[in-house]
N, C-alpha and C positions, 0 to 999 in steps of 0.2 A: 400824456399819462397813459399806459398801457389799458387799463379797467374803460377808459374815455375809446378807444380805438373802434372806428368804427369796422364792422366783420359782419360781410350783407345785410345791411342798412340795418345794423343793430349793435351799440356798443356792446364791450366787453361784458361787464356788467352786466346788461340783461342778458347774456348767453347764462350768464353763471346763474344769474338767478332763475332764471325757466329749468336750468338744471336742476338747482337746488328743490324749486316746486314739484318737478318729477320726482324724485327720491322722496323728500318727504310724502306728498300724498298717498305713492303706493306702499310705503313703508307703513303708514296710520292705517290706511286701507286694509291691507294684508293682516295688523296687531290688531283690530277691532273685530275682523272678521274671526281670527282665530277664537280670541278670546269671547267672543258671543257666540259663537257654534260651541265652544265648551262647556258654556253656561248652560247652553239651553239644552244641551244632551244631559244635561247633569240633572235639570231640572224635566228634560221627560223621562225622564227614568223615574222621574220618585212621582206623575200625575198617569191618571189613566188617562186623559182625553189626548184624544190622534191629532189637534190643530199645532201643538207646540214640536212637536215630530217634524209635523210636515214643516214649519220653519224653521229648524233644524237644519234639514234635508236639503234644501234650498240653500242656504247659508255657505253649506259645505260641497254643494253644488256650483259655489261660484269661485269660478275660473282666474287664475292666476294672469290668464294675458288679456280677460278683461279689463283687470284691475289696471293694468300696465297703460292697457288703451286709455282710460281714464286721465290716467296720471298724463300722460303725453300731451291727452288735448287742454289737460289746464295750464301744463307747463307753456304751451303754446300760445296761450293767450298773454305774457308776458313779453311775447315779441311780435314784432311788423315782420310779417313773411309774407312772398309772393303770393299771388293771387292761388297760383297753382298751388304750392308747398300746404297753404290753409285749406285745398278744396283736398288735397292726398290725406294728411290730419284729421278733417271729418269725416273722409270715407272710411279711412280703418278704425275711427272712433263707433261709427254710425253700425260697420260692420261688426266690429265685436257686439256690441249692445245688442244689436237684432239677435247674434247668435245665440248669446246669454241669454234672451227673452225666449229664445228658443227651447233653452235646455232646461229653465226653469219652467217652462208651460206645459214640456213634456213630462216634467217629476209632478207638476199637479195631474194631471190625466191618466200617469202613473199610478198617483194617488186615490183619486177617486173612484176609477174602473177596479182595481181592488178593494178598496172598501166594499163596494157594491156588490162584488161580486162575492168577496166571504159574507157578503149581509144574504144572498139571494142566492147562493148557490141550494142550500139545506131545503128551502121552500120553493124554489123554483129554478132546476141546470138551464132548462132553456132560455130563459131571461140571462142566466149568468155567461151562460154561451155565446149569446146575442151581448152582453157587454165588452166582452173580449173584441169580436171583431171590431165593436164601434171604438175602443180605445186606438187602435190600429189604425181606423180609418181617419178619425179626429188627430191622430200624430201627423200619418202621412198630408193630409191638408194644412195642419200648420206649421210642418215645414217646406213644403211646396208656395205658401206665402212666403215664408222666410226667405227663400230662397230667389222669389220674383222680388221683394223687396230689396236685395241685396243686388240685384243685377241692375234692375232700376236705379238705385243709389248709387251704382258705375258707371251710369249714363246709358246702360245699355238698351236699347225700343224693343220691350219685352215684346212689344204688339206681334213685332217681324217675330221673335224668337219663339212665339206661342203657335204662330205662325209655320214655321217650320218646323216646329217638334210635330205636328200633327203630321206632316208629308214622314219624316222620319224614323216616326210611331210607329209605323206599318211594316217599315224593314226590321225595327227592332222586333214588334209582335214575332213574326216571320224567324227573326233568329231564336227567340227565348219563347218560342211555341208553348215547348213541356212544362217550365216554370210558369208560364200564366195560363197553362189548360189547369194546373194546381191549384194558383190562385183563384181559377173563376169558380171551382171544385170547393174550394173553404169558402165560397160566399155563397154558396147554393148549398152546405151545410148549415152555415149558418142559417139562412132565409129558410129554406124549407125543413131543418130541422129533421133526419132521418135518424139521427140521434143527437144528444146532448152531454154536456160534461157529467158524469159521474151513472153514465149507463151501461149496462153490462150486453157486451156486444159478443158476436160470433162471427167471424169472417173467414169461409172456408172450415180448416181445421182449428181457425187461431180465436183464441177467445182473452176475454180481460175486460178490465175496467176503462173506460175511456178517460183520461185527465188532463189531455191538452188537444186545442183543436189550433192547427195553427195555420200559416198560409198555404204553407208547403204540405205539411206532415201532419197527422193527425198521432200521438203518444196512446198508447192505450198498456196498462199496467195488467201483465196475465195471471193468471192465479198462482203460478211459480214466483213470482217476484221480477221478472224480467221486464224490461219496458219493451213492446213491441212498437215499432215505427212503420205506420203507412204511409204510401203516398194518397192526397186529396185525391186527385183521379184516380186511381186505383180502387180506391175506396165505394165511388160513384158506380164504377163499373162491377162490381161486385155484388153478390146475393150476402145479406146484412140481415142478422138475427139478432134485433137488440129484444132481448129478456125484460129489460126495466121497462118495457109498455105492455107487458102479460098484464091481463086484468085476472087470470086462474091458472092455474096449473090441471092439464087430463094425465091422468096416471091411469096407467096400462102396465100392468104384472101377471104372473102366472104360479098356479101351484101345483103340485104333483103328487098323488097319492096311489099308494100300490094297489095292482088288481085282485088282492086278494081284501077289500073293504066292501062291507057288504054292503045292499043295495039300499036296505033304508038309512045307513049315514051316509051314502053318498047324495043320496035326494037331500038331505038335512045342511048339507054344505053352501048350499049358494044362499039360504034362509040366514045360518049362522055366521057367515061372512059378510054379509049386509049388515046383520044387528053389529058386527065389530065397527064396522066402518063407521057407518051412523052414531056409533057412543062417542066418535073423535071430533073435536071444535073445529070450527074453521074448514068442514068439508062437504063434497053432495055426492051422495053417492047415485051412482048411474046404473050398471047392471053385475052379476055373477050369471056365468055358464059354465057348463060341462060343456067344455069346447071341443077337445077332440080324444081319440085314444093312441097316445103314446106308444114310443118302442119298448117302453118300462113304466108307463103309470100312465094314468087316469088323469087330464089335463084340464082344469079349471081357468077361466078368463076373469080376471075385477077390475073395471072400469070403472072411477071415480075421480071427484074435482077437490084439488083445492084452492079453498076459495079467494087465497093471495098467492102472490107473485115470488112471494120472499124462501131462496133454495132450502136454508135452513129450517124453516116451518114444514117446508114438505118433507126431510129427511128425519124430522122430528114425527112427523104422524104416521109416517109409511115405519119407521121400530116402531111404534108403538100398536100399528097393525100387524106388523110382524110378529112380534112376542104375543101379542091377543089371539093370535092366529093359533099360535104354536101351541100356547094354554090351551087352550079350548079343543084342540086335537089330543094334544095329552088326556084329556080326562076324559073323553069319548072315544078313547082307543083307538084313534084314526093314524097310520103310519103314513109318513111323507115317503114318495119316492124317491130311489137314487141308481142310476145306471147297474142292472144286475143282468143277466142272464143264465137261465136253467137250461141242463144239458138233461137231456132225456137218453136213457142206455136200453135198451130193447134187446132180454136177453135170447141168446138162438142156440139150439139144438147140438150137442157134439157130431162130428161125421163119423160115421163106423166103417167108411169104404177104406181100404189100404192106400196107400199113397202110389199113385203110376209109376208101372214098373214091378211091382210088388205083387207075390198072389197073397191070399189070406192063408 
């Protein structure tokens, strides 16, 4: 009987049905998965809590030639195979699953270095800074297991191969210098913290928000809207003006008034611009002088703090010392200067002698 026949020490029969065990399983497999990842999107849409998200995410993270692996190794258990055929079997069984465990470990670490870090960015960028690269470093090690596991599970003596990566390390260091002088640059960012995510930095001419620190490049977002792209080392090597660690603002400005203001409101000027200053919140005021005389006015210095960091608060107190300024000039008859110049005509005598050549 043909289904009786034996075909490498296995009747007909069980071929069919190890087949049949593959299709079915991946086929349940695959229909369960679909329809539980739909459910459960459907049901975190309508809950606020992130845990049913994150098995979601997962769910729909899982790999179609996992699934396949699966199905193969149960198919397989319905037949007597060679010693070899059963150890080939579990190594792409053993390898899919590490990989899977791989991809799922990295959507949790995914998961939670974000969490964290919208939790701690608002209260503290340097901690959220510092969680960035540790999600980076915690991937890179657990797939660096992954991946000694999977050589291992080839048979292969990682001992030697760990072995030899280290002699070979050297050349590579040697070839990819600039990308790891980058790399050792975002980790000496991180660690030492010369800035953080969401600080306003100056480099050179170039200025912006800083919003991604990464191994390579550092993203900083300019006040046009552009995203400028550093490199880490570059960045190192450079004079770095970050703003968001000002404890005050020194403001330095100047006024000008014409030389024809007489002397007792010019004396009354550095009195009157202190009382302006001082009526303003959130400021200290330092000094006023009659600093020098001008090509066209009388030059006054104001020297004063304010007392936060934030640009908007200063460009809000400095009009409102403006316009106090200006009032207070107005009603004291005090004129501001503005580039003029007086020509002075010196008139002189007609000549009454004849023009040469000429008698009278």
């Amino acid at each position: 009987m043909f289904l009786s026949k034996i075909v490498y020490d296995n009747p007909v029969w069980t071929w069919l049905l190890a087949a049949a065990v593959i299709l079915v399983v991946v086929v349940i497999l695959i229909f369960l998965r679909r329809v539980a990842h739909r459910r459960l999107v459907a049901f975190a849409n309508r809950t606020v809590t992130k845990v049913d998200d994150l098995v979601a995410d997962l769910l729909g993270r899982t790999r179609f030639w996992f699934l396949t692996a699966v199905s193969l190794y149960a198919g397989s258990l319905a037949l007597t195979l060679p010693p070899v055929a059963n150890r080939v079997i579990s190594t792409i069984a053993i390898l899919a699953l590490l990989i899977q465990v791989g991809i799922w470990a990295t959507a949790l670490v995914t998961f939670w270095i974000s969490r964290s870090v919208k939790r701690t960015l608002e209260e503290d960028a340097a901690t959220a800074t510092s969680l960035a690269a540790l999600g980076f470093i915690i991937k890179l090690v657990l797939w660096a297991v992954v991946l000694l596991l999977a050589l291992d599970n080839m048979g292969v003596d990682i001992t030697a191969l760990i072995a030899g990566l280290g002699i070979g390390g050297i050349a590579v260091a040697l070839a990819f210098q600039h990308i790891l002088s980058d790399l050792f640059a975002s980790l000496s960012i991180v660690i030492d913290k010369p800035f953080v995510i969401g600080d306003f930095i100056i480099v050179d001419d170039l200025l912006g928000t800083v919003e991604r620190i990464g191994l390579k490049t550092t993203r900083v977002r300019s006040l046009f809207g552009e995203q400028l792209v550093f490199s880490n080392s570059d960045l190192l090597n450079s004079r770095i003006r970050n703003y968001k660690r000002m404890f005050e603002r020194r403001i330095v400005f100047s006024i000008g008034v014409t030389y024809q203001t007489p002397y007792e409101k010019l004396a009354a000027i550095p009195e009157m611009v202190r009382e302006i200053v001082e009526a303003q919140e959130m400021t200290r005021f330092d000094r006023t002088h009659f600093k020098e005389y001008g090509d066209f006015a009388l030059k006054f210095e104001i020297v004063y703090y304010v007392l936060v960091p934030d640009y908007n608060v200063y460009m809000d107190i400095q009009q409102a010392i403006n316009l106090a300024v200006y009032e207070q000039f107005e009603k004291e008859g005090i004129d501001f200067a503005y580039p003029t110049q007086t020509l002075f005509v010196s008139p002189q005598q007609a000549s009454t002698a004849p023009p040469p050549g000429q008698t009278a």
